[in-house]
C-alpha positions in Angstrom: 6.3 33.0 10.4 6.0 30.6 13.3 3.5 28.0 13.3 1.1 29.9 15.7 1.0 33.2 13.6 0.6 30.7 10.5 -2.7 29.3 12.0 -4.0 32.3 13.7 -3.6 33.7 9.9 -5.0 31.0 8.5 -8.2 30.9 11.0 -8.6 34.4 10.4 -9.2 34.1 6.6 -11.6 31.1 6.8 -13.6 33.3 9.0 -13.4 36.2 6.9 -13.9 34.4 3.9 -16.9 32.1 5.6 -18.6 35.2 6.3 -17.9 36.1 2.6 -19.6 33.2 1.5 -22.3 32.8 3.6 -23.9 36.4 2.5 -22.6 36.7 -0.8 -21.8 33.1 -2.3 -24.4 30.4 -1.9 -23.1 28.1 -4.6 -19.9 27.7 -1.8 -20.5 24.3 0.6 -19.8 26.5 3.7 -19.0 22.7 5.4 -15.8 22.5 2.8 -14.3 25.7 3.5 -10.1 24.8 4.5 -7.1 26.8 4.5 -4.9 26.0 1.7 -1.1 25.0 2.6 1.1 28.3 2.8 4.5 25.7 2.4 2.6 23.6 -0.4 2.2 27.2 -2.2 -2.0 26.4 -2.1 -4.2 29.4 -1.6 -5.0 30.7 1.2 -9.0 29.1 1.2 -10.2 26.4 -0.8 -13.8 25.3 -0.6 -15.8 23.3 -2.7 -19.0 24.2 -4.7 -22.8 22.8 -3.6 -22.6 21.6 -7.4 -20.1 19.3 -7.1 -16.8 17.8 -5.6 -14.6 20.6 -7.6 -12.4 23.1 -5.3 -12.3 26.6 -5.8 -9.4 28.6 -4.7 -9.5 32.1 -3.2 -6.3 34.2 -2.5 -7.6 36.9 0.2 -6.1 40.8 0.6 -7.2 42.8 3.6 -7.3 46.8 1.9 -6.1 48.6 4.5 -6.1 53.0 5.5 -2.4 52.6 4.2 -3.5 51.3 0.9 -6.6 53.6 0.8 -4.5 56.7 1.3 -2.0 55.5 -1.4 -5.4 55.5 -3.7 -6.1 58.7 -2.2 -3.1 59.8 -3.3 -3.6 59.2 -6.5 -5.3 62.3 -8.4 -8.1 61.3 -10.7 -6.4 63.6 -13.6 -3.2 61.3 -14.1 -2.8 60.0 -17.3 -3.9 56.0 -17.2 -0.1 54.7 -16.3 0.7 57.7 -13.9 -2.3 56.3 -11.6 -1.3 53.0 -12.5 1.7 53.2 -10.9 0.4 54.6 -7.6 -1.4 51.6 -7.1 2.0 49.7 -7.7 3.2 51.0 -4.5 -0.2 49.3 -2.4 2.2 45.9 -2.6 -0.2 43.4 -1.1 -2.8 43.9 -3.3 -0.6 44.3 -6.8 1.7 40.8 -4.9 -1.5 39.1 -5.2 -1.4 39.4 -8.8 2.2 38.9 -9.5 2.1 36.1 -7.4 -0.2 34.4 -9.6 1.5 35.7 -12.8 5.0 33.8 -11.7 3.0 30.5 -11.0 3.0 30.9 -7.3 -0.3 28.9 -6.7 0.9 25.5 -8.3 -1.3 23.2 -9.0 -4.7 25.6 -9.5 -5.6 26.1 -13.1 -6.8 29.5 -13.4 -10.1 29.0 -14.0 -10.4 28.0 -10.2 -8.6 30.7 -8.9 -10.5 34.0 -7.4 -9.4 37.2 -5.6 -11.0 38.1 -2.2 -10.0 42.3 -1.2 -12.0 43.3 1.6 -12.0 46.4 3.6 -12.9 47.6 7.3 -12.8 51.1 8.5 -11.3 53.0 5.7 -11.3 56.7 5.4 -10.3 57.4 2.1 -14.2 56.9 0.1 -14.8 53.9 -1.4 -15.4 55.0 -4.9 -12.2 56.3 -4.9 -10.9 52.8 -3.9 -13.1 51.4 -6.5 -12.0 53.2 -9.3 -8.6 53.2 -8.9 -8.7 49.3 -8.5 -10.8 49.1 -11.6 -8.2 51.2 -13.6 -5.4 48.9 -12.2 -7.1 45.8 -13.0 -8.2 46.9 -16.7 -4.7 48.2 -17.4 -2.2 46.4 -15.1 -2.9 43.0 -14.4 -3.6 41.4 -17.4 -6.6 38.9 -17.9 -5.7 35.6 -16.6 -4.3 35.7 -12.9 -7.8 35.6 -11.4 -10.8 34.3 -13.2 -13.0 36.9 -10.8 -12.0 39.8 -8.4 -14.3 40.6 -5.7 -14.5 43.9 -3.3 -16.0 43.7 -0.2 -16.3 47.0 1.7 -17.3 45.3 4.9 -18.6 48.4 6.2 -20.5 49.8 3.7 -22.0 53.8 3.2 -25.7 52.8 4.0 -27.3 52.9 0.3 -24.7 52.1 -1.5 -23.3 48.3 -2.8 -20.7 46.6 -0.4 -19.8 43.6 -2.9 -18.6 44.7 -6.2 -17.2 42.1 -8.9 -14.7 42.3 -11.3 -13.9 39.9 -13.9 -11.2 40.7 -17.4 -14.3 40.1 -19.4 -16.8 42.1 -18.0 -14.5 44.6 -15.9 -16.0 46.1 -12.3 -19.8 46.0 -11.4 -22.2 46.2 -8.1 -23.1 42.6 -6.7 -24.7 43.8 -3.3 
């Protein structure tokens, strides 16, 4: 990647993620918020929290129609590994994970280490997404590469939550 794609990318997620935090996450210091170094192997945002001088780390996944139709795909009657491995194939989302698993993010303890998967014009319906994500998660990814998960549809069905939180203790539930 050349150094312009690098910082368009890396604008990109502090926006993405600023807007993230400013509706969703007031204990981020929206004045903190920095891309991580890609060739340091950091996270893609760090930011700090208005409690204190610690740094929190946040990998972010865009979900996009390709990934949603692989979810699609996925028919709600397949035994719990069958639809597992459906969502194997959506490979940014599951890299995310592995990435973690194999150490990838040096030098940020776990505890300090979230997900960000957001979505923008999807046609596949998000509870679909949802659940399959939630299976994945419960079954596939273990309990420690992310301390919390969070789903943003960014254009949510009016009525219905468009922030939905998932952590290995308390699996998948509605934020906002």
């Amino acid at each position: 990647m050349s150094q312009r794609a690098a910082d368009l990318k890396s604008t990109h997620e502090r926006g993405i993620f600023r807007e993230f935090a400013e509706r969703f996450r007031p204990d981020v210091d929206l004045h903190s918020i920095a891309s991580g170094n890609p060739l340091g192997r950091e996270p893609d945002v760090l930011a700090k929290s208005t409690e204190g001088d610690a740094y929190t780390a946040f990998e972010l996944v865009r979900l996009t129609e390709a990934t949603s139709q692989i979810l699609a795909g996925s028919p709600a009657g397949l035994s719990p590994g069958a639809a597992s491995v459906a969502l194997y194939n959506v490979h940014a989302f599951a890299e995310k994970f592995r990435n973690a698993r194999r150490g990838y993010y040096q030098g940020v303890p776990a505890p300090q280490l979230e997900l960000l998967a957001y979505s923008e014009h999807l046609l596949t319906p998000w509870d679909v997404v949802l659940g399959t994500l939630d299976h994945w998660m419960t079954h596939e990814a273990g309990c420690c590469e992310f301390t919390q998960v969070w789903l943003w549809n960014r254009e949510p069905v009016r009525g219905a939550p468009e922030l939905w939180r998932w952590t290995p203790q308390s699996g998948l539930s509605a934020v906002a």
